[in-house]
N, C-alpha and C positions, 0 to 999 in steps of 0.2 A: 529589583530587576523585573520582579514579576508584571508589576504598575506601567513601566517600561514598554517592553513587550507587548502586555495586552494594547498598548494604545497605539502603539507603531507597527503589528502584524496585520498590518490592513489584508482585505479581499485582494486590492488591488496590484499588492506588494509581492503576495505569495503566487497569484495569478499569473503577473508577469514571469518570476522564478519558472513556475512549471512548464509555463508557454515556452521559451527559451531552453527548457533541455529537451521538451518533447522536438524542439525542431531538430536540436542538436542531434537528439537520438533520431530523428528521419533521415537526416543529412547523409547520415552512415547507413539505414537499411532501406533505403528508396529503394524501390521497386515497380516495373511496369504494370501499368492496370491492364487485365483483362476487357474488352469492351464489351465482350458478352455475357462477365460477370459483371462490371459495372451495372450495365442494360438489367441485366435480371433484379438486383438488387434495389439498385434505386427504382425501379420499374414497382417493384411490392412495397417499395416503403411510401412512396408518394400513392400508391393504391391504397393502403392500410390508410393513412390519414385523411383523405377523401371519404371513406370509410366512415370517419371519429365526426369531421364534419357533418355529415349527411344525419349522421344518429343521431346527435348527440344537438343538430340547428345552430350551429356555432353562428352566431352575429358579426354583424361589419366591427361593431368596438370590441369584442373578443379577440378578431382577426387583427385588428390592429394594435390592440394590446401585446399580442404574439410579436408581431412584426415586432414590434418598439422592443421588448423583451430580446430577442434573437440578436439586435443589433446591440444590446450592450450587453449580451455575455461576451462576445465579441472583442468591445470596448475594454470590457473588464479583465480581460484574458482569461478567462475561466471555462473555455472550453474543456481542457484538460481536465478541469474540476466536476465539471459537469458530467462530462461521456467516466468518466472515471467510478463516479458515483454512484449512478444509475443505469449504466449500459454493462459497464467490464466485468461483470460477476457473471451475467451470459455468455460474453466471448470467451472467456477462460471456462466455464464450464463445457460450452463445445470445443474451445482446443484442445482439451485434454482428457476428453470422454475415453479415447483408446487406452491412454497411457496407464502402467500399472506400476505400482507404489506410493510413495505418499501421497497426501493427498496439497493440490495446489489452492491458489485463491488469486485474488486480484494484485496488482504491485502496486496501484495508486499512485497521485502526482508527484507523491514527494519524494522518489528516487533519482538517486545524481551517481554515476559508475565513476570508476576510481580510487575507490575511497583505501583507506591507506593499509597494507595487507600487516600484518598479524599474524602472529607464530600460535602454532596449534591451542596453548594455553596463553589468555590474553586477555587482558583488560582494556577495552573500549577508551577513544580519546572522550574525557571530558574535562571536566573543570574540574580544578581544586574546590571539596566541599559538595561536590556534585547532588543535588536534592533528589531523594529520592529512596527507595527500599533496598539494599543490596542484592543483586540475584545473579546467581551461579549459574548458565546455560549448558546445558553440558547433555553430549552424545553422540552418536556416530554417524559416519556414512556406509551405506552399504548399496551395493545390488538388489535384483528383485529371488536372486538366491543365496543374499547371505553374504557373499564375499565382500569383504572388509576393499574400501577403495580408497588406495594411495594416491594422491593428490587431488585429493576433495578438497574444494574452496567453499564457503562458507562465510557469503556476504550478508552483513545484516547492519539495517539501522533501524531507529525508532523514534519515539518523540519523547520532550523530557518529562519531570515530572509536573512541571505546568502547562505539556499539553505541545509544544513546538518541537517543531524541528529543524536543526542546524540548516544554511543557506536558503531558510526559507523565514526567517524569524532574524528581526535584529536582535545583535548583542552576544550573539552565542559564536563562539568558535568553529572555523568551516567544518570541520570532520563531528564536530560533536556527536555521541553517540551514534559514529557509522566506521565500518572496518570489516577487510577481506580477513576472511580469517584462513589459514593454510591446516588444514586436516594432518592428525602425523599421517601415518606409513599404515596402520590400523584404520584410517578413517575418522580416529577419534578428535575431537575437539573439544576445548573449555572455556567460555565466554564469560569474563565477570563483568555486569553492567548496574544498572538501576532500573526497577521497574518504569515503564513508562504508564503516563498518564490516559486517562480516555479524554475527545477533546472534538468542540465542533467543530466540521467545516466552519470558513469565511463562512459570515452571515451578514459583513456590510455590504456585499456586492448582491448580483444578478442570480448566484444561485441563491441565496440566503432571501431575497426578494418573493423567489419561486416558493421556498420551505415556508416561509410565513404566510403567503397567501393560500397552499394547500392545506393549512394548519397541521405540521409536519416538524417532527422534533429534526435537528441539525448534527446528532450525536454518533462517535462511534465508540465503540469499547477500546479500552489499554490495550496495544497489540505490539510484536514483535515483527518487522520484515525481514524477510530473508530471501536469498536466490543461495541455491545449493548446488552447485554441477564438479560434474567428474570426467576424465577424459572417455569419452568412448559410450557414455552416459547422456539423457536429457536432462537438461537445466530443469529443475521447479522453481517454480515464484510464491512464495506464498505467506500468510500472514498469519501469526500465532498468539491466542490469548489467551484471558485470564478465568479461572472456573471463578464462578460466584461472582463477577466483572460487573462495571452498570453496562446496561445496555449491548451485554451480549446475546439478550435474546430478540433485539430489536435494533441494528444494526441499521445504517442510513444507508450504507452499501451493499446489504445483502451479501456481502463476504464470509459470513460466521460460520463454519461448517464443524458439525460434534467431534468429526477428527482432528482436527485443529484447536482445541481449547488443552490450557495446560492446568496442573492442580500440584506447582508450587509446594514444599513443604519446610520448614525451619533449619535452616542449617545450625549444627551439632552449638555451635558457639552463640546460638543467640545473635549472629551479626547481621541477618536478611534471612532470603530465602534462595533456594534450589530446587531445578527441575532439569529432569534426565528425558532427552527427544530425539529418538533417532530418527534419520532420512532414508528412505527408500529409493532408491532412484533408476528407472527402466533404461534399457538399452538406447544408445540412438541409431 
């Protein structure tokens, strides 16, 4: 399966997936532009790159290089991929500078809402045989004082142990490793899953293009996703990894943050591992 997969999860396969729910997810939170935030904004970012120009004597086959490049992320549907990767770890650091409790990170293209809810103790859809290390998630929700939050959800998916993820990767079953999970009355929850793997972005397309010619590794470390919300509560978004991980100190998305890495210990029987993580979650 794995020979499979690797030869059928093209650039351009998971690009278009991601392209199609970011519209999906527009469709539902469109919203009017400001013109004088537009005007401000594009106004300094077309001055910063005039800027890069000027310094830096960019040439006509540079400029045209660019062009040709811009017009087949495009192609490629890899916008998503791209702003995702190298933009969203800023945006989410200024959204949520005020916010107090845990700590958030980026969501990345491969989230699809939905996914099928789950009673507070619960084992993740996957495959029979499912590859991978067995791991125990397990913790609470809470306030930013303490108080235990009755119906906390507790969304989370990941990638498997070769690296994919469900509806973006042939062969694998639609919910594979993703599932709401329902907090009891405590807050508490228990996740049994499999560790997930670390794994490149596409590298046959346009971003992958880009990482090779800046001679720029393609990697991010084994991470868990999650969105945590409770009524009355702010949603966190954020992604969770592994201590001692490849590449969590060099991260292709600048997502790795010291509060967010987990340190895993043997559960009692020898059958994987266990990690205990609670969520903090601020007022809304």
């Amino acid at each position: 399966m794995t020979d499979i997969i690797t030869e059928q999860a093209t650039a351009a396969a998971s690009g278009a997936a991601a392209t199609e729910q970011f519209r999906a997810k527009q469709r539902v939170e469109a919203a009017d532009a400001d013109t004088r935030r537009v005007d401000t904004l594009v106004t300094e970012l077309l001055t910063a790159a005039h800027e890069i120009i000027r310094r830096h004597k960019v040439t006509y086959a540079e400029y045209d290089a660019l062009k040709s490049w811009l017009i087949q992320v495009g192609e490629d549907g890899e916008w998503p991929l791209f702003l995702d990767v190298w933009l969203e770890h800023v945006v989410e650091e200024v959204a949520s500078e005020s916010r107090q409790g845990s700590k958030g990170t980026i969501e990345g293209p491969y989230y699809v809402p939905g996914s099928p809810r789950l009673p507070a103790e619960a084992t993740l859809p996957m495959r029979e045989g499912e590859a991978g290390t067995p791991l125990l998630f397990q913790g609470q929700v809470t306030g930013v004082d303490g108080t235990p939050l009755s119906g906390a959800t507790v969304e989370i998916w990941h990638a498997d142990a070769d690296g994919y993820y469900s509806q973006f990767a042939p062969d694998l079953p639609e919910w594979n490793l993703r599932g709401t999970v329902m907090a009891d009355e405590q807050g508490h929850f228990k996740i049994h899953t499999v560790e997930p793997a670390p794994y490149q972005i596409p590298t046959d397309g346009s971003c992958g293009k880009l990482i090779a010619a800046a001679g720029w590794h393609a990697w991010r470390p084994a991470h868990l996703h999650l969105k945590v919300s409770a009524p009355g509560h702010q949603l966190i978004t954020t992604q969770l990894y592994f201590k001692g991980g490849s590449h969590v100190s060099d991260d292709i998305a600048s997502a790795v943050k010291p509060e967010l890495i987990l340190d895993p210990v043997p559960v009692a029987d020898g059958t994987g591992r266990e990690v205990t993580y609670d969520f903090v979650l601020d007022k809304a």
